[in-house]
C-alpha positions as a printed NumPy array, in Angstrom:
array([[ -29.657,   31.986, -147.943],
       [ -26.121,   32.41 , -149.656],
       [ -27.962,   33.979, -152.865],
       [ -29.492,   37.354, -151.066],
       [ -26.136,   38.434, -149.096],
       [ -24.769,   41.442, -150.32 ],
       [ -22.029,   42.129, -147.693],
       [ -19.188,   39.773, -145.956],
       [ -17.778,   41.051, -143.068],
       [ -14.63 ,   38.686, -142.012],
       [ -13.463,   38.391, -138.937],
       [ -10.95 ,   36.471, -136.323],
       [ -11.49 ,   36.483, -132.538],
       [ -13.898,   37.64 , -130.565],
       [ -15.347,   40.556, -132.621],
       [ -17.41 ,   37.74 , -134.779],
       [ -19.928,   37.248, -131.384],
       [ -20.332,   41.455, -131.713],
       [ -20.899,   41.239, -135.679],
       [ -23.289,   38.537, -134.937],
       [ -25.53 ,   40.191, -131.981],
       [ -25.223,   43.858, -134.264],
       [ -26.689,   41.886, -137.483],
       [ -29.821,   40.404, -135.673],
       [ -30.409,   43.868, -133.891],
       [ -30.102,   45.239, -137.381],
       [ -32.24 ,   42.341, -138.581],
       [ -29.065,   41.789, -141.775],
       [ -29.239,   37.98 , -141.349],
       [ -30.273,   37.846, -144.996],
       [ -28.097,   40.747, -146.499],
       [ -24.897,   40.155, -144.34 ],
       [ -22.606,   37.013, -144.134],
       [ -20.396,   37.062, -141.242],
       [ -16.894,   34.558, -141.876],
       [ -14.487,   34.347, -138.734],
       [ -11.472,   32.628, -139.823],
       [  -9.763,   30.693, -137.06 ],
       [  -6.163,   29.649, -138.908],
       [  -4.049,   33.386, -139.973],
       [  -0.95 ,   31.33 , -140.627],
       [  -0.686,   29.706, -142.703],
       [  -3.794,   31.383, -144.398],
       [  -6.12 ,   28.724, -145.596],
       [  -6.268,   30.642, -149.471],
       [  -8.584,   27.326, -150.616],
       [ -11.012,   27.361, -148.187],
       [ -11.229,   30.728, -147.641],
       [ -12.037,   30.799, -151.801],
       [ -14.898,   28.559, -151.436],
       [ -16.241,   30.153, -148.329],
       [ -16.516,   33.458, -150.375],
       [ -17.845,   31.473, -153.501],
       [ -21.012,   30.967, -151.407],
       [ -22.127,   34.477, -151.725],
       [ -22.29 ,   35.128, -155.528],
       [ -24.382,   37.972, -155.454],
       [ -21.877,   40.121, -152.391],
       [ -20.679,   43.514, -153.527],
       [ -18.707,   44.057, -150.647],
       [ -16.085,   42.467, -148.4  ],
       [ -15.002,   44.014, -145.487],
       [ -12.029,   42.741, -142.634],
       [ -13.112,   43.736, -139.342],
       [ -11.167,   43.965, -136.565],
       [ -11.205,   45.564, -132.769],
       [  -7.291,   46.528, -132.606],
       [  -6.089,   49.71 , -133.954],
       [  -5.471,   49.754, -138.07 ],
       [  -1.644,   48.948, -137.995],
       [  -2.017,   46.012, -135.272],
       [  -3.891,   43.101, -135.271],
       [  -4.284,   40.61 , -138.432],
       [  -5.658,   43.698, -140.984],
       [  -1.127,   43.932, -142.204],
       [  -0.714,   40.24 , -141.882],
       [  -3.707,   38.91 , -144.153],
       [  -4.557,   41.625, -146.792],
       [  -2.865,   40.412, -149.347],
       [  -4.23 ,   37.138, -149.203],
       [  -8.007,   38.341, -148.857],
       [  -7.582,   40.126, -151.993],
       [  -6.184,   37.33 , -154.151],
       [  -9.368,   35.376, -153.068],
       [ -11.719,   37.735, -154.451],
       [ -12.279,   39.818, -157.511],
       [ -13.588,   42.065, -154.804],
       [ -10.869,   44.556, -153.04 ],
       [ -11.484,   43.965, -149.176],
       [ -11.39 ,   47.222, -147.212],
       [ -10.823,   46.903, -143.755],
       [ -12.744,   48.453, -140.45 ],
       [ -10.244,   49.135, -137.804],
       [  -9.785,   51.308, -135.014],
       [  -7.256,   54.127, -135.722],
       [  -3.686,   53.593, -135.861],
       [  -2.626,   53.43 , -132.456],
       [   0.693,   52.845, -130.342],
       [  -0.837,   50.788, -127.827],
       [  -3.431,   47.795, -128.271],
       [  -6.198,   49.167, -126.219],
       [  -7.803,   52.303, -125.544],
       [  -8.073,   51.991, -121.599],
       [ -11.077,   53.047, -120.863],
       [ -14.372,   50.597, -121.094],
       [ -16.406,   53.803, -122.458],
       [ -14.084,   54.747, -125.262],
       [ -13.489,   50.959, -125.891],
       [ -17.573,   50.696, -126.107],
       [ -17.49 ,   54.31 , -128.641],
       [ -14.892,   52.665, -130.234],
       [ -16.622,   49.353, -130.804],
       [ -19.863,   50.866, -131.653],
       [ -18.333,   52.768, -134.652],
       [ -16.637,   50.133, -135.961],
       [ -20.   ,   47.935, -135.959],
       [ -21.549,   51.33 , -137.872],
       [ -18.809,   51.415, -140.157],
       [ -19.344,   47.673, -140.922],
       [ -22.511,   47.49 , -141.529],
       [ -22.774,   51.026, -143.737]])
């Protein structure tokens, strides 16, 4: 139901199958959209533009992504997520980091959990 989402959360990789498990534990399905785009480059701008036209009524568009803030597709993309929109996209990243990965699976799973929080608040 396109016309009660108030949220997109876009996504590439493997993130989208978290975003989708946190949104029925959260029971969202109605209030969140959830777009994974598959192409970065070239960015698709037209498709992308009527994927977001679906949800009229969104307030909010968010990029999430598991790498750190200044890796990952968050630099590549920004600009064109924002010239699809009237809506500025904010992004929900791990912190800037120097390496890719945190190293250990229970600060990856912190780290994961607070970006799904940060998502969907």
């Amino acid at each position: 139901p396109e016309n009660t989402v108030e949220k997109v959360l876009v996504c590439s990789g493997q993130v989208y199958y978290d975003l989708i498990t946190e949104r029925a534990v959260r029971k969202l399905e109605t209030k969140v959209a959830i777009v994974r785009v598959e192409q970065l480059y070239p960015f698709p701008i037209d498709d992308f533009k009527k994927e977001l036209a679906r949800f009229k009524k969104a307030k909010k568009c968010v990029w999430v992504q598991e790498e750190p803030h200044n890796q990952g597709a968050w630099i590549q993309i920004r600009d064109y997520l924002d010239s699809v929109s009237d809506m500025k996209f904010v992004e929900c990243t791990r912190e800037a980091s120097a390496a890719p990965a945190c190293g250990l699976t229970s600060s990856h799973v912190a780290q994961l959990k607070q970006i799904l929080d940060s998502a969907f608040n």
